[in-house]
N, C-alpha and C positions, 0 to 999 in steps of 0.2 A: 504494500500500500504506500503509495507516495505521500508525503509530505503534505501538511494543509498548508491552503493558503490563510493569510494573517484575519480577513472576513471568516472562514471556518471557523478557525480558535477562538474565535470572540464568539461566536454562534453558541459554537459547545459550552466555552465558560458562561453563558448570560443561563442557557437551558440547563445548565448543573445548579444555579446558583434558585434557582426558582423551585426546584425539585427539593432542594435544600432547605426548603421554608418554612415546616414543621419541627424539625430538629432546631434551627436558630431561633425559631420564634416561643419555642420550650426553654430555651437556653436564658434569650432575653429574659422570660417571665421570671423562671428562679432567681438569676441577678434581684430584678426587682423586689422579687419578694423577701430575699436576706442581703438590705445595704450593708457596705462599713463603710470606713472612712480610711483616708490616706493612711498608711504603712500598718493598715491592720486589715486588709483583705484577705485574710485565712481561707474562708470560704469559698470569695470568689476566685482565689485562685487553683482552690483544688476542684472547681469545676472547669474550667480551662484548663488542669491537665486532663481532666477525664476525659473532657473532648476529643485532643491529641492524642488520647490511647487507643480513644474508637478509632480515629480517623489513620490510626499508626503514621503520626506524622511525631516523627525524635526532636525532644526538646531538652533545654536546659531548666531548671528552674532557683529559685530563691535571687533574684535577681535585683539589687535594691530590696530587699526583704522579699517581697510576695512576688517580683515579676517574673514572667513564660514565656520562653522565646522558642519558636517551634521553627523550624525551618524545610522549606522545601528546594528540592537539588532537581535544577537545568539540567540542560541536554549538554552544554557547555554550563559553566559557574563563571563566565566573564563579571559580569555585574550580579549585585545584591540591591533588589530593591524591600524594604519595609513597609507591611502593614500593620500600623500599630490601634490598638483599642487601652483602653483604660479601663483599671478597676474599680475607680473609688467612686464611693456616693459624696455628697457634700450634707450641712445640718440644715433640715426644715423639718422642725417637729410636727406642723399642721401640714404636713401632705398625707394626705389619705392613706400612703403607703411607708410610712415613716416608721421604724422602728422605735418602740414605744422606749426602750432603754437609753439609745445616744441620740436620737433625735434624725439619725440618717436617714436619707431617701435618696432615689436616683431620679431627680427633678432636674436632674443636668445632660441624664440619656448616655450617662457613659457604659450603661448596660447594654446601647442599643450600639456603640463602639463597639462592644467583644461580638456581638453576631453580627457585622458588619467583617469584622475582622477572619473570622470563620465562614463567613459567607464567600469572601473573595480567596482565601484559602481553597475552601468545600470546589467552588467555580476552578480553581487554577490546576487543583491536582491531576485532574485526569489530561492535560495537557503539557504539562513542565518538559516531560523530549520536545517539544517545539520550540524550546524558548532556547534562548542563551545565556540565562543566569538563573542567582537564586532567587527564592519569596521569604521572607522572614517574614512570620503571623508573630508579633510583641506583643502578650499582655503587659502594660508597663502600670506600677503603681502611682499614690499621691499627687496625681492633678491639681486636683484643688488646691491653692494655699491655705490651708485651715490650722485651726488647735496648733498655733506658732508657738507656744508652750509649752506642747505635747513634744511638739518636733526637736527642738530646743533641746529638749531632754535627752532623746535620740542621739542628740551630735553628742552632747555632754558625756551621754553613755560608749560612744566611739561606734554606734551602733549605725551609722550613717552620717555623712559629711554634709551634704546637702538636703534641703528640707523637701525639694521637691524631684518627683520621680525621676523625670527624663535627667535630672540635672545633677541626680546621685547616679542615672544608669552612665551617663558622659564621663562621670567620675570613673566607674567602675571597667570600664572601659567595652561598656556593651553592643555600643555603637560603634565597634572601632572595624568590625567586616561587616558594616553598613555603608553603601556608598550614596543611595537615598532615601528619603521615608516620605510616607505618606499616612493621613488620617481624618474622619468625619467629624464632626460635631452636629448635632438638632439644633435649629433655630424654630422661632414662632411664624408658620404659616403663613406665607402675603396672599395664597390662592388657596384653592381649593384642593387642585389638584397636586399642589405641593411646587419646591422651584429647589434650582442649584444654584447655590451662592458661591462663588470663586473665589477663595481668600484673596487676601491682599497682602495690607500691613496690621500691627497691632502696637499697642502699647505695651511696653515692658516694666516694671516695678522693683523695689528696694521694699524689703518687711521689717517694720518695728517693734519693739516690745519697747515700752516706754514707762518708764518708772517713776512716781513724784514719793518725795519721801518729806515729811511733817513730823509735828510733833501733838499727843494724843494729847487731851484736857477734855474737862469737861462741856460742852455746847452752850450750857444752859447758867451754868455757876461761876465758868472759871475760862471762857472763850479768850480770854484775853493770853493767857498762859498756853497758849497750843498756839501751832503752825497749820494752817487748813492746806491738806493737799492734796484734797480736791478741788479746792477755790484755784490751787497753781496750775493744775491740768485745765481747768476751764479759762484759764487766762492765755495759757498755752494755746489752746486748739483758739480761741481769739486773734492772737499772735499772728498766729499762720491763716487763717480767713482775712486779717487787716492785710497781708501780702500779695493773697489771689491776685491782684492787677498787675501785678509784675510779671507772671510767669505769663510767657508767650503763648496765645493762640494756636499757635501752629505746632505747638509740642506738646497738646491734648492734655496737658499738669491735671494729676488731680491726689485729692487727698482726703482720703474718709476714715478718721479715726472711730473705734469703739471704748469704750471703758469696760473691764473685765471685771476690774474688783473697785468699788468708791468709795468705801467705808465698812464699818461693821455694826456700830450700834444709831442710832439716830443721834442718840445722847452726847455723842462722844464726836470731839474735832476731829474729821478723817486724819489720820497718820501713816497712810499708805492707799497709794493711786497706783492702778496699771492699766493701760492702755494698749493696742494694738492696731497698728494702719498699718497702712502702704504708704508710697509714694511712686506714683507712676506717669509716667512720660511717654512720648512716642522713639525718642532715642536716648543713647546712652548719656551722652554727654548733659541734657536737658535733666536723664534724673540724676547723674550724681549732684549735676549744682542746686537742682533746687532741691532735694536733699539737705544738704548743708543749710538752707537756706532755712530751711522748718526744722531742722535742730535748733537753730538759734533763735528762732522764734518760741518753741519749746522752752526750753531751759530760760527764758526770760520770762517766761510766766511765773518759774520756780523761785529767780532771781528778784521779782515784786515783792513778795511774802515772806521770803528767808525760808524759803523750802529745797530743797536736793531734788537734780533730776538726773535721771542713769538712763541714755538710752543704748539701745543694742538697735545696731543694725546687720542684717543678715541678706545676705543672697536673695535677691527674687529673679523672678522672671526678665529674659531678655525680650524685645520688639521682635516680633514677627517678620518676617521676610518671607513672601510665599515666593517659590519660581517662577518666573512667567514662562519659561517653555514648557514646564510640567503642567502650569496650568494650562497650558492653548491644547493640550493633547486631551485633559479632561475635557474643556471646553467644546471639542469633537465630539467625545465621545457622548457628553450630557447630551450636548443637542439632539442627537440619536434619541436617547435614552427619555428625555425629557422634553422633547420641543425646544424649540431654539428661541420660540417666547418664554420660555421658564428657568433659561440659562441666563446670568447676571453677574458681575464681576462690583463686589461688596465696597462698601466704602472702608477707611480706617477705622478700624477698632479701638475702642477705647480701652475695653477689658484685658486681658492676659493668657495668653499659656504657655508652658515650660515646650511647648514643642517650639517657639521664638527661639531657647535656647539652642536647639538642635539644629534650627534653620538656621545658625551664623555659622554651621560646622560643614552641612552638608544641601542641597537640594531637597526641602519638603513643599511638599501641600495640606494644605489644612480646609476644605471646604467647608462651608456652613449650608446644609441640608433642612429647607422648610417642611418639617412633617409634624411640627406640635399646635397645638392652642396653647394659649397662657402664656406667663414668662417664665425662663429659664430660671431658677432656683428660685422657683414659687410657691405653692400651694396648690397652684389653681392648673400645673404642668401637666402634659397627656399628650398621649400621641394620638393626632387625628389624621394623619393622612399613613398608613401601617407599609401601604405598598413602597412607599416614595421611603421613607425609614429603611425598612429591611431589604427591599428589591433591588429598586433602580438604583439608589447609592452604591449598594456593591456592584452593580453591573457596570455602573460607568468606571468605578478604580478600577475594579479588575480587566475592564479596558483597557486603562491606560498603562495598567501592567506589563498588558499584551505588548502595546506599542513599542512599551520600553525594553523590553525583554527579546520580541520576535527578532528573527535575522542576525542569530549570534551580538542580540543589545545593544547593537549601531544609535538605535536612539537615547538610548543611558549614556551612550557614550559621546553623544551630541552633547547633552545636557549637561553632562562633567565638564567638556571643553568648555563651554559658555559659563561656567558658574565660577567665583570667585569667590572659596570662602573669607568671610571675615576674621577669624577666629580659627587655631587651630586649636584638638584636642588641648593643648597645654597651654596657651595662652588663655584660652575659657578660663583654665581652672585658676591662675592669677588675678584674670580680672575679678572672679567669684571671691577671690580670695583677699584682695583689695579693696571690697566693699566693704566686708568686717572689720576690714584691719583699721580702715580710714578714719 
């Protein structure tokens, strides 16, 4: 039997991938029904290898604590491209399907990441002699930036370097026989029939834990003898709102802190504040300075009252980079897939993901997929278009897998020549490590 041509292989993989829709669509549902949260997905990682055991596709695992990297072998192994999913849920205790103990749910769809991940796996298998490289299926952990406390702890413990998944897997050197990646995310529905968002750019962020330290007295008898530090956090987060006009428009600043802990008894002058933000920018340079900038507005809140402020600053997210050739080969393919009315190339994101990190190393894409109602880490979250989620999404990557892979990977290897990383492996890990330090 002769060789398919590159239309066959795509044929096969879309009709493996739909036949496959019971088995992903069970997989999805379990996800949902038992969340966790970043670097405590036990569960859902041992259902991703279960997966990998039926499908006998050989993997690694404990990868960054929980991650799975299953790998499928070409016809040739010229190139490695990555489909990555995510394990973790994020905290929304009022989603209908939230875990009544930590408050997790997958109101963020990283559930529909892993049978998306396994979907374009399930599609590629029975075709890999046609390709000319590998498929890496990565379950990777802690997406989210969350419980910065928890994480904290983690590094403290030597138990991980970095807070966030892809950015301890970069550490760990997981990505290092990856030559690109790609991956989905759900957004909220603009149609009915659902649409393909084409990433672009995104903002990148710096994570805080911010500490006011006071002195206890009484509130009611003896206020005068205490140092309120709470009054110095709320003067701080002042501070930095009286500066908003300074940071430039074009570099998307933004900056939402939380208070974690504000006091203990009503009665009593708080003597210990902690807070937890971001600061997030569209590039590097924008967030380290303004950065700096809401430290000093910070600590001058402290500096009013005669109160202490400790912050720590840790590692977050880098800006987003999507390819633009990788995207023009999706952008084919959706149209196929999708209508060429329901293909759309996103504006800049103001939000974050650690996969920004990965994009200054190598070649990703990051699509944003309309298949829900509600907003993302809502309440009100739910998939309502199921086909455009579990279907067509894998059909178009796994598409563009094809492309990238067919004809001994000539197009991977387009794609390398044109790409310029920013950031090597080891330069990442200084500049990550420069943030702390600073």
């Amino acid at each position: 039997m002769g060789r398919l041509t590159k239309e066959e292989v795509k044929a096969k993989v879309c009709a493996a991938i739909e036949a496959a829709q019971p088995k992903l669509r069970e997989l999805a549902e379990s996800i949902m029904a038992e969340p966790e949260l970043g670097y405590k997905e036990v569960k859902t990682s041992a259902k991703v290898q279960a997966i990998f055991d039926e499908l006998n596709i050989p993997y690694t695992n404990n990868h960054a604590l929980t991650g799975v990297k299953g790998r499928l072998k070409g016809k040739q192994s010229n190139r490695t491209v990555a489909m990555i999913g995510e394990l973790d849920a994020i905290i929304c205790p009022r989603h209908p399907r939230a875990d009544d103990l930590t408050g997790a749910a997958h109101c963020c769809g990283h559930n529909v990441q892993i049978a998306n991940m396994f979907a374009v796996g399930m599609g590629l298998q029975a075709v890999m002699d046609e390709l000319g490289g590998d498929v890496v299926l990565f379950a990777v952990p802690a997406e989210e930036m969350i419980e910065v406390d928890f994480r904290n702890k983690l590094r403290e413990q030597g138990k991980i370097k970095y807070m966030g998944g892809k950015q301890q897997l970069i550490y760990e050197g997981a990505f290092d026989d990856i030559d690109m990646a790609m991956q989905m995310h759900v957004e909220t529905a603009k149609t009915e029939s659902g649409e393909m968002g084409l990433g672009t750019t995104s903002n990148g962020f710096i994570a805080k834990l911010i500490e006011y330290h006071g002195k206890v007295a009484h509130a009611a008898a003896a206020p005068h003898e205490g140092i309120n530090a709470l009054n110095a956090a709320l003067m701080g987060v002042m501070g930095v709102n009286s500066i908003r006009e300074t940071f430039k428009e074009s570099d998307y600043f933004r900056f939402h802190p939380i208070i974690n802990q504000g006091g203990t008894l009503v009665n009593c002058v708080p003597d210990y504040v902690q807070m937890e933000s971001y600061v997030r920018a569209s590039n590097i340079d924008a967030i380290v300075d303004g950065n700096k900038r809401v430290n000093r507005a910070l600590t001058a809140g402290a500096d009013a009252i005669g109160a202490t402020c400790i912050i720590k600053d840790l590692p977050g997210y880098l800006p987003m980079r999507d390819n633009p050739d990788m995207n023009e080969l999706l952008r084919n393919n959706s149209d196929t897939v999708f209508g060429e009315e329901n293909v759309y190339e996103r504006p800049h994101m103001t939000a974050s993901t650690d996969m920004g990190d990965v994009s200054h190393i190598m070649p990703v894409i990051h699509p944003w997929v309309g298949c829900i109602s509600g907003v993302l880490h809502s309440a009100e979250y739910e998939i309502t278009v199921p086909d455009v989620a579990y279907i067509k999404t894998a059909q178009a990557l796994a598409m563009t897998i094809v492309d990238l892979l067919y004809d001994e990977a000539k197009e991977a290897e387009h794609v390398l020549a044109n790409f310029k990383p920013a950031l090597t492996k080891e330069s990442y890990i200084a500049l990550m490590d420069s943030i702390e330090e600073a």
